[in-house]
C-alpha positions in Angstrom: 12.1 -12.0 -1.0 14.3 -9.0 -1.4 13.0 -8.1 -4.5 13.1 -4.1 -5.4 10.0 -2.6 -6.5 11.3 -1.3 -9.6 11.7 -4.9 -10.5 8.0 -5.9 -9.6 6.7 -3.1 -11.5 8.8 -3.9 -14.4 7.1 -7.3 -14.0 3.7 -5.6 -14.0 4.3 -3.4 -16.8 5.3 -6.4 -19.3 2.4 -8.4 -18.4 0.1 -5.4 -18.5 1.5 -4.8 -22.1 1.2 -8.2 -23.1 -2.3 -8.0 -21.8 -3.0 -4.8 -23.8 -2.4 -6.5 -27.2 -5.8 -8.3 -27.1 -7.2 -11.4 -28.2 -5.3 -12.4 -31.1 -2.0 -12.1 -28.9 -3.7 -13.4 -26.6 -5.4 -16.9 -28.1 -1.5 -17.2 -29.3 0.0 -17.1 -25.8 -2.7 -19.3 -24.4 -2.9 -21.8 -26.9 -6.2 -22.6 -25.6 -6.4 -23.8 -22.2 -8.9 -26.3 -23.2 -9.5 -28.8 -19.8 -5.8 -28.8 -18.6 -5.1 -24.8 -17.4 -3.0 -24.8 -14.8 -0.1 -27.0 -14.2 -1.0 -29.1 -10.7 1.3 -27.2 -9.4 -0.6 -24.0 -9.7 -4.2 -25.8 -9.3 -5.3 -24.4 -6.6 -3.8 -21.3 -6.2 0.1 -20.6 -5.5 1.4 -21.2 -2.7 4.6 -18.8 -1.3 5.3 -20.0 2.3 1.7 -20.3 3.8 0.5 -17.7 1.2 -2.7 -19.3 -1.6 -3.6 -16.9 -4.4 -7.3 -16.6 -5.3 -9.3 -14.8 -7.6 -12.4 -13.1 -5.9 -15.6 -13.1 -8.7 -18.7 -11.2 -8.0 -21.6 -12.9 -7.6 -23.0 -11.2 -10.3 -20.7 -12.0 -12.6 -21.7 -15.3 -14.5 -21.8 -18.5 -13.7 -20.8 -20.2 -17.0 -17.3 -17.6 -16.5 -16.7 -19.2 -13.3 -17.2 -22.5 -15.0 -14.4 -22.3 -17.0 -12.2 -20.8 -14.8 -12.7 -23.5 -12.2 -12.3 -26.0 -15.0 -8.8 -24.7 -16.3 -7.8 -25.1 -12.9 -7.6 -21.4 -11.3 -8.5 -20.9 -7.6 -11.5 -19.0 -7.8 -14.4 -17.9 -5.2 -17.4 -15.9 -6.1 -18.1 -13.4 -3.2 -20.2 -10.4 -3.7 -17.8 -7.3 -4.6 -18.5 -3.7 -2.9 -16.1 -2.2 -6.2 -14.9 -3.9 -9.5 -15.7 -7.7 -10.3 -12.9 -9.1 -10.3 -10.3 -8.7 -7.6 -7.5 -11.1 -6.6 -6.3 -12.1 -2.9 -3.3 -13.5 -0.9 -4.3 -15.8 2.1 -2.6 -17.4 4.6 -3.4 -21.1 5.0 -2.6 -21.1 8.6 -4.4 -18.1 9.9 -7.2 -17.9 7.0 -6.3 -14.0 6.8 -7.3 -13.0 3.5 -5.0 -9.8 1.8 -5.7 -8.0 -1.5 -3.4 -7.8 -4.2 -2.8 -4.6 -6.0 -5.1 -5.8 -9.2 -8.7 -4.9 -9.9 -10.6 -5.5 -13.1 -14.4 -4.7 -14.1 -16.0 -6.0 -16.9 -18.5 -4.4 -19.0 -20.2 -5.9 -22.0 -20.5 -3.2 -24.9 -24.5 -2.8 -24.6 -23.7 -2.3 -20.5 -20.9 -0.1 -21.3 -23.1 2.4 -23.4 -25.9 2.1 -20.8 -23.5 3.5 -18.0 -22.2 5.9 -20.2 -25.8 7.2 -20.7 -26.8 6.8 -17.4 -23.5 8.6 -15.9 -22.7 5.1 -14.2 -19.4 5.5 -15.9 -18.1 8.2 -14.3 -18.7 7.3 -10.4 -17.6 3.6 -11.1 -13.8 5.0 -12.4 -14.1 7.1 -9.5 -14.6 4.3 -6.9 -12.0 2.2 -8.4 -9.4 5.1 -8.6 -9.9 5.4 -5.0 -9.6 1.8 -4.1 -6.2 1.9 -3.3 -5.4 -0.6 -5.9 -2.7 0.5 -8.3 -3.3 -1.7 -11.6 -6.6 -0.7 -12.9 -8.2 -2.4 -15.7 -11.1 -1.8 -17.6 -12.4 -4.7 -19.7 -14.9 -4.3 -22.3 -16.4 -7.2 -23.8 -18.1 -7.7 -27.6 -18.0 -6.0 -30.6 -18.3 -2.3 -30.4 -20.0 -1.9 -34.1 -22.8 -3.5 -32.5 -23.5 -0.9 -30.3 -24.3 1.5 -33.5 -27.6 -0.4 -33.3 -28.4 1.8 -30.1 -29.8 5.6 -30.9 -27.7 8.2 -29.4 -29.0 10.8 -27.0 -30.6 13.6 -28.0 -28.0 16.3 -29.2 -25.0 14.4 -28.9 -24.5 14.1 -32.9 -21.8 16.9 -32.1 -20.9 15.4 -29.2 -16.5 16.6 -28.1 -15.8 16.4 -31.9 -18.2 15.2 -33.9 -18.6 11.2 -32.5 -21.6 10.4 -34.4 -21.5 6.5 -33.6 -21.4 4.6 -30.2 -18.2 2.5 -31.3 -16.5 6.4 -31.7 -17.9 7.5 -28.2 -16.9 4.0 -26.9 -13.3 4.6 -28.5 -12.9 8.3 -26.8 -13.7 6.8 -23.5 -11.6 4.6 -23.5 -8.7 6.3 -24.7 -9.6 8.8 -21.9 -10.0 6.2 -19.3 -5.7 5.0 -20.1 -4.6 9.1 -20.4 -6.5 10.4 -18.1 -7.5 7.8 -15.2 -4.4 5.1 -15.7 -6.3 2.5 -16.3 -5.5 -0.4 -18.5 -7.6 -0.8 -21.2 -8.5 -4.6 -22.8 -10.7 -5.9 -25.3 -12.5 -9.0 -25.7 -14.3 -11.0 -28.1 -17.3 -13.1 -25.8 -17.3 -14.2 -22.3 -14.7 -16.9 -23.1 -12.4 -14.8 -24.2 -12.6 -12.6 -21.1 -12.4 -15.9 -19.0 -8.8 -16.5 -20.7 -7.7 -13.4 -20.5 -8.5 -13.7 -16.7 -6.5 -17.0 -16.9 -3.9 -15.5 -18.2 -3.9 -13.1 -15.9 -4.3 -15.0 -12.6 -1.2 -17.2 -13.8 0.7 -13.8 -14.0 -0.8 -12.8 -11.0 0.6 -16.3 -9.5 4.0 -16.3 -10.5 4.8 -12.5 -9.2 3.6 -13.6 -5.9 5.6 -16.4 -6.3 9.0 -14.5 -7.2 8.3 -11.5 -4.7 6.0 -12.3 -1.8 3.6 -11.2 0.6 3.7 -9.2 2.9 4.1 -4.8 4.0 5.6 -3.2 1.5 5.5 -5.5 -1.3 4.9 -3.7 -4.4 2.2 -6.6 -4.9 0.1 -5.4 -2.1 -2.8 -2.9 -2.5 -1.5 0.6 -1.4 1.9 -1.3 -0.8 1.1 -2.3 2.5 -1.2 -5.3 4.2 -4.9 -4.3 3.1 -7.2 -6.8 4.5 -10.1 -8.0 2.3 -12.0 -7.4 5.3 -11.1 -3.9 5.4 -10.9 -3.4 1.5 -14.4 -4.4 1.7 -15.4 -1.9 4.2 -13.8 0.6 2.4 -15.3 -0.1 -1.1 -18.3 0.0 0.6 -18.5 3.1 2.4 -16.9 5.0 -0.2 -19.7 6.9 -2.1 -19.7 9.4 1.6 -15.8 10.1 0.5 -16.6 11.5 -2.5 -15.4 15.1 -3.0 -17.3 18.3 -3.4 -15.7 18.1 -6.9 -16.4 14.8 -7.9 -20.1 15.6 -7.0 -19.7 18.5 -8.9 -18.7 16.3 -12.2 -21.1 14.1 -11.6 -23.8 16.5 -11.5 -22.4 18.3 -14.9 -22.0 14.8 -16.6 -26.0 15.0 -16.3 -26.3 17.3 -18.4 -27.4 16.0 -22.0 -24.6 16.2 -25.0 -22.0 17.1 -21.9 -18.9 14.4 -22.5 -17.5 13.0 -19.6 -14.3 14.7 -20.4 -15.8 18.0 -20.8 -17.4 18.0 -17.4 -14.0 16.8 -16.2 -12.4 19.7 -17.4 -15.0 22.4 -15.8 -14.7 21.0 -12.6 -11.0 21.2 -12.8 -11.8 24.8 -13.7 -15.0 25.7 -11.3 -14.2 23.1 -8.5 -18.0 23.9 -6.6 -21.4 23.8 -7.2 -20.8 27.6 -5.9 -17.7 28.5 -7.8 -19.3 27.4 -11.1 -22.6 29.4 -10.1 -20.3 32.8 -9.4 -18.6 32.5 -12.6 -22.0 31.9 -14.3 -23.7 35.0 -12.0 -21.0 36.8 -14.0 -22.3 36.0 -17.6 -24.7 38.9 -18.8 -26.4 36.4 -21.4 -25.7 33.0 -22.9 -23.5 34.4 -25.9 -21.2 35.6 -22.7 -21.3 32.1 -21.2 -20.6 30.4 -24.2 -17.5 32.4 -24.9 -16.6 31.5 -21.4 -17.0 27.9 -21.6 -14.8 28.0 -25.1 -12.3 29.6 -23.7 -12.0 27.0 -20.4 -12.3 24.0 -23.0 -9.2 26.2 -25.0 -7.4 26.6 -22.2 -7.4 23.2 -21.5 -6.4 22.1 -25.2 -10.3 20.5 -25.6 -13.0 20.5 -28.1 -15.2 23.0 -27.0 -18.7 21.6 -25.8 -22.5 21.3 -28.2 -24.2 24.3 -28.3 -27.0 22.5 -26.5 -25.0 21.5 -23.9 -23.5 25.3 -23.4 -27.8 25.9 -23.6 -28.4 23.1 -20.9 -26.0 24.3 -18.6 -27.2 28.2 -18.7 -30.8 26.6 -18.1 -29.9 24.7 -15.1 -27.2 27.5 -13.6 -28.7 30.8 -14.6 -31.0 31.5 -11.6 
């Protein structure tokens, strides 16, 4: 089990790009699981000494996914999740001690996906699985992203970072922000059985590195290369919204503000890190034509789009006291 960790995350990387091609690469490699799935050898969950791989489901998730997983033969709980949906977990078969893997997937159909973005959900959900301490992030939406056109855009955000008039644009810049910018992997499907095969897919992956390199401390399959109980993991996930930090509040709170992009309220709390840095530099502005030249020149600075003049009009509303 000797394995180097440059050769496990070679491993990871060529499933992750194989993953990243979508469904049409994807159906092709599958072949359509259809009733068989796994080999019996795998049904069940792999085995690696006393070691049983198992995909942990949220109980929200639903039950016609689990379904077909269970039915294509991968070892499958439902459990309800403190972060992501879909996580996956070592467990010794003598001891019952359950360890998580260094994978974690949410799933978000396109109308939920525009729904967080409105409602800001977006931005803490990246946020508590960036600090998971799970290394292979992916974010999986699900449906045709035309059809979220069908939605009305909030007010002002016609102009929104560079003229995304549509959902299916803003749902595009996200996620091309989410790879750059938060290192997640990014995957597409067509329905909920397509995003129960990619899972398949995935969990036979998952199976076969575990069964080439192990479990155990430092394993580059372990969360945070070392032995993270699920226990512990959970705790963690749970807790986690008190380990936020001043400046991720910060974001947060300028992500509220209507026709502000995620990315843009990224980039100012890069710039003004506080609540009480941002008011100083504010304090500092004379009147809103001052502000706004201030605000394009952070957004220049920082190679971006500069931000809707109603959001630059928001912002002096809400910080201009």
């Amino acid at each position: 089990r000797g394995e180097s960790s440059a050769g496990v995350a070679k491993s990871m990387g060529d499933m992750m790009q194989a993953i990243g091609r979508g469904d049409a690469a994807l159906h092709e490699a599958l072949k359509a699981p259809g009733g068989s799935g796994f080999s019996e050898e795998m049904r069940g969950g792999a085995t690696t000494g006393s070691w049983k791989v198992t995909l942990i489901v949220d109980s929200s998730e639903p039950k016609d996914l689990l379904g077909m997983l269970s039915a294509w033969g991968v070892a499958c709980e439902q459990r309800g999740l403190h972060g992501g949906d879909y996580v996956w977990i070592a467990k010794d078969q003598g001891s019952g001690r359950e360890v998580v893997l260094d994978f974690i997937l949410e799933r978000k159909r396109v109308d939920d996906f525009v729904d967080s973005m409105v409602g800001k959900r977006y931005v803490s959900q990246k946020h508590r699985m960036t600090e998971s301490g799970i290394g292979t992030k992916i974010y999986l939406i699900e449906g045709d992203p035309r059809a979220a056109n069908l939605k009305q855009l909030p007010q002002g955000c016609d102009d929104h970072e560079g003229g995304h008039k549509t959902w299916e644009d803003r749902i595009r810049s996200a996620t091309i922000e989410t790879e750059v910018f938060h290192k997640f992997v990014s995957v597409k499907t067509d329905d909920l059985k397509g995003t129960a095969m990619l899972l398949w897919r995935l969990t036979a992956q998952i199976v076969e590195l575990v069964k080439e390199h192990g479990v155990g401390p430092g394993s580059a399959l372990m969360a945070s290369g070392c032995s993270v109980s699920y226990a512990s993991f959970q705790d963690k996930m749970k807790h986690l919204k008190y380990d936020m930090t001043l400046r991720d509040m910060h974001q947060i709170l300028l992500s509220n503000i209507k026709g502000l992009g995620a990315k843009s309220a990224e980039i100012l709390s890069q710039e003004f890190t506080t609540p009480s840095v941002f008011y100083d530099a504010v304090s500092k502005c004379s009147n809103l034509s001052e502000f706004g030249t201030m605000i394009s020149r952070v957004c220049a600075k920082h190679k971006s789009r500069t931000v809707s003049k109603e959001a630059i009009e928001q912002l002096w509303s809400v910080w201009n006291r």
